[in-house]
N, C-alpha and C positions, 0 to 999 in steps of 0.2 A: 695659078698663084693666088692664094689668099691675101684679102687685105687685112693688115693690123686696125681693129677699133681705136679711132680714136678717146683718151679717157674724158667723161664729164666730171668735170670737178666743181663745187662752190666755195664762193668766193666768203673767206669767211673775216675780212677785214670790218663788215660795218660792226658784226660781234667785239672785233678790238676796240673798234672805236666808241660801242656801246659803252663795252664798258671802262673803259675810260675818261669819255661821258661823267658817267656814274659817279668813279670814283673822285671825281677833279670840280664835279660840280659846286658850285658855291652857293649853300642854303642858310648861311648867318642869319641875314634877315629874318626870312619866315621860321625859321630856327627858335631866333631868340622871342619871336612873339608868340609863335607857341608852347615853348617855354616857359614864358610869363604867364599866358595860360592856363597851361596844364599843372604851375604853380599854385594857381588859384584855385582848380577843380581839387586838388590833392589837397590842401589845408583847408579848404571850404569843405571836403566831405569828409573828413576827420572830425574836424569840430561840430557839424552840423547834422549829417544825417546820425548821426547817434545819439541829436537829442529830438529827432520826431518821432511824434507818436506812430502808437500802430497802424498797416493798414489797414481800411476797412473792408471788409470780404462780404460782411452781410449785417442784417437789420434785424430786430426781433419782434416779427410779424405775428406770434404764436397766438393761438386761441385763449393763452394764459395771462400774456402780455394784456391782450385787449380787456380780458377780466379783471385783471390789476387796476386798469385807467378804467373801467367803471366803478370797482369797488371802492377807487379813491375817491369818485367823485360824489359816489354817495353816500360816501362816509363824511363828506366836505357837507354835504347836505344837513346831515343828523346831526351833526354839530353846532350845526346854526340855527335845525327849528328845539334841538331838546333845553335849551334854555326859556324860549319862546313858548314851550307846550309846558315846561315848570311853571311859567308864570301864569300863564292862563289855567294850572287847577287852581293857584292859590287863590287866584282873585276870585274866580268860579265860585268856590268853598267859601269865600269870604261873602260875598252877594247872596247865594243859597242860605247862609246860616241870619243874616239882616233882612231877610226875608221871612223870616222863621221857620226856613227849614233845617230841623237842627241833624249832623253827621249823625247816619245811619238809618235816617229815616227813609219811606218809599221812595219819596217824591226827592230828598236829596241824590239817592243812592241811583236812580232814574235820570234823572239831568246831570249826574259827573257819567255817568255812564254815555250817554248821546255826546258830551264832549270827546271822550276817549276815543267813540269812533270816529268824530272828526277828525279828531291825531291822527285815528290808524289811514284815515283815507288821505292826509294828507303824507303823510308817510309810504303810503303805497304808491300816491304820485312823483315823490322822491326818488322812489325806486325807478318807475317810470324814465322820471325825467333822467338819472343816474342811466340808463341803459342808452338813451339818444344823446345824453350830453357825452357821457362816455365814450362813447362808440367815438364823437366827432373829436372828442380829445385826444383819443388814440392813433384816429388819422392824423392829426396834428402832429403829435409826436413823431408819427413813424415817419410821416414826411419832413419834419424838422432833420431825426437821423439820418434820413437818407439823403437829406442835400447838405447833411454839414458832413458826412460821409464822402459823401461824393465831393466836395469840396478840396478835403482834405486831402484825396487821392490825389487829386487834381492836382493843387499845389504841389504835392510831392512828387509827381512824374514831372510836373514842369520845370522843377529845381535840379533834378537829376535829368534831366535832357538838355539843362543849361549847363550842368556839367561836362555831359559827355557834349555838345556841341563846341566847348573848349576843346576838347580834343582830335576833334575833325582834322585830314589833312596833316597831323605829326604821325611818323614812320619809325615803329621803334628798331632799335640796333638788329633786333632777331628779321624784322619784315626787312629790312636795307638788306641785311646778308641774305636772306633768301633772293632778291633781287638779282643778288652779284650773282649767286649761284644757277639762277636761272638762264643768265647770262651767259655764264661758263658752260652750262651741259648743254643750251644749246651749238656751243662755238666747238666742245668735245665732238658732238654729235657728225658740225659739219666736217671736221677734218677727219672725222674717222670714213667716213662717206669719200672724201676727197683722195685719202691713203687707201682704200679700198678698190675705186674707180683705177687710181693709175697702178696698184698693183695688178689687177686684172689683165687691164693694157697692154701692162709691162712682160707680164710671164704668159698672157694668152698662148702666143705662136712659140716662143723660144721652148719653153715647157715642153708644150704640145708635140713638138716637133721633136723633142729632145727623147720621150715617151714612146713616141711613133720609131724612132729609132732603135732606138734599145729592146722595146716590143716586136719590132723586126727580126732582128738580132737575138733576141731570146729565144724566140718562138721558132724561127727558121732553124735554131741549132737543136730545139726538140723536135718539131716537127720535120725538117726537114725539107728541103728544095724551095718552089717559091710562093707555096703556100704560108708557112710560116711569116715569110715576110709582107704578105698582101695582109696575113691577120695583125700584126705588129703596124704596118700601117694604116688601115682604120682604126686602130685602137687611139694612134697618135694623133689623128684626124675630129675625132671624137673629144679627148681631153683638151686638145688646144682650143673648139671651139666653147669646150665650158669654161675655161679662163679667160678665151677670150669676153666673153658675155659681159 
């Protein structure tokens, strides 16, 4: 005599009660203060981030950049001594000629000459100096860019992470329904498990046995004598215990 299996079924009540839970819960409060919140991140990044500037991605480092900030700087040079080198032929010329060297003579055209080269050597040390002063004004710049770069960047993830930290902790309508729904297809899940178990249960032996008979019965009236029916009843033997499972 077979025993019938007992069915395992789960219990799918805390699911109801989840959701229930869920639905009944009382979120006013933190409701309405994130609300006021996320009111604020909404009209704050409307009005606001659409009047910052760009971000900054990079700096202009280039070999062309650095030649600019010398060229400025010895251009800032020449500016200052070419007034300073006018006044020095005239007075030159003027001393030379109260001397009585009169313009175009040896001895004039000789001594405005050794001036000129003093111009030129100090003008070359312009240049000089234009390539070291240069050079360090260019690091100056690039690092001035680069920290008012970075600055800015700064400020503006920190502005927009004060926004999104408004919104921390609020759940919109689409994440609540996914919620419920998860809910639900777990609690489908249990009862489908639970109607599956007691179906089993239910039609294991009666089935089985039902199968085992008629296979009996079928097979005996082709085959014949009591063959037939020994094969009709393993067969029924067989099937009842896959329902029963």
């Amino acid at each position: 005599m077979s025993k019938k299996k007992k069915a395992v079924t789960q219990d799918t009540s805390a699911y109801k009660k989840y959701a229930a839970y869920l639905q009944n819960y009382d979120t006013s409060n933190v409701d309405n203060t994130l609300g006021n919140l996320t009111n604020w991140a909404s009209t704050s990044s409307a009005d606001n981030l659409s009047n910052m500037g760009d971000y900054t991605f990079n700096v202009d480092g280039s070999d062309w950049a650095r030649q600019r900030a010398e060229d400025a700087y010895y251009n800032s040079m020449v500016d200052k001594l070419t007034p300073q080198f006018e006044r020095q032929v005239a007075d030159y010329a003027t001393m030379l000629q109260n001397k009585g060297l009169p313009v175009g003579s040896e001895a004039y055209e000789r001594a405005m000459g050794d001036l000129q080269e003093k111009q030129n050597d100090a003008l070359q040390q312009a240049a000089y100096n234009a390539v070291m002063g240069g050079q360090e004004a260019f690091s100056r710049s690039l690092g001035d860019e680069i920290n008012a770069g970075g600055f800015g960047n700064s400020a503006q993830q920190a502005y927009i992470n004060q926004l999104l930290s408004a919104l921390e902790g609020s759940a919109s309508g689409y994440e609540n329904q996914q919620n419920l729904y998860a809910v639900g297809t777990a609690k489908s899940a249990a009862d489908y498990q639970n109607a599956l178990a007691k179906a089993r249960a239910k039609s294991g032996g009666g089935l089985g046995s039902t199968i085992g008979a008629l296979g009996g019965a079928a097979l005996g009236a082709y085959f014949g004598g009591p063959m037939g029916a020994t094969v009709g009843a393993n067969i029924g033997s067989s099937v009842g215990g896959a329902f029963g499972r």
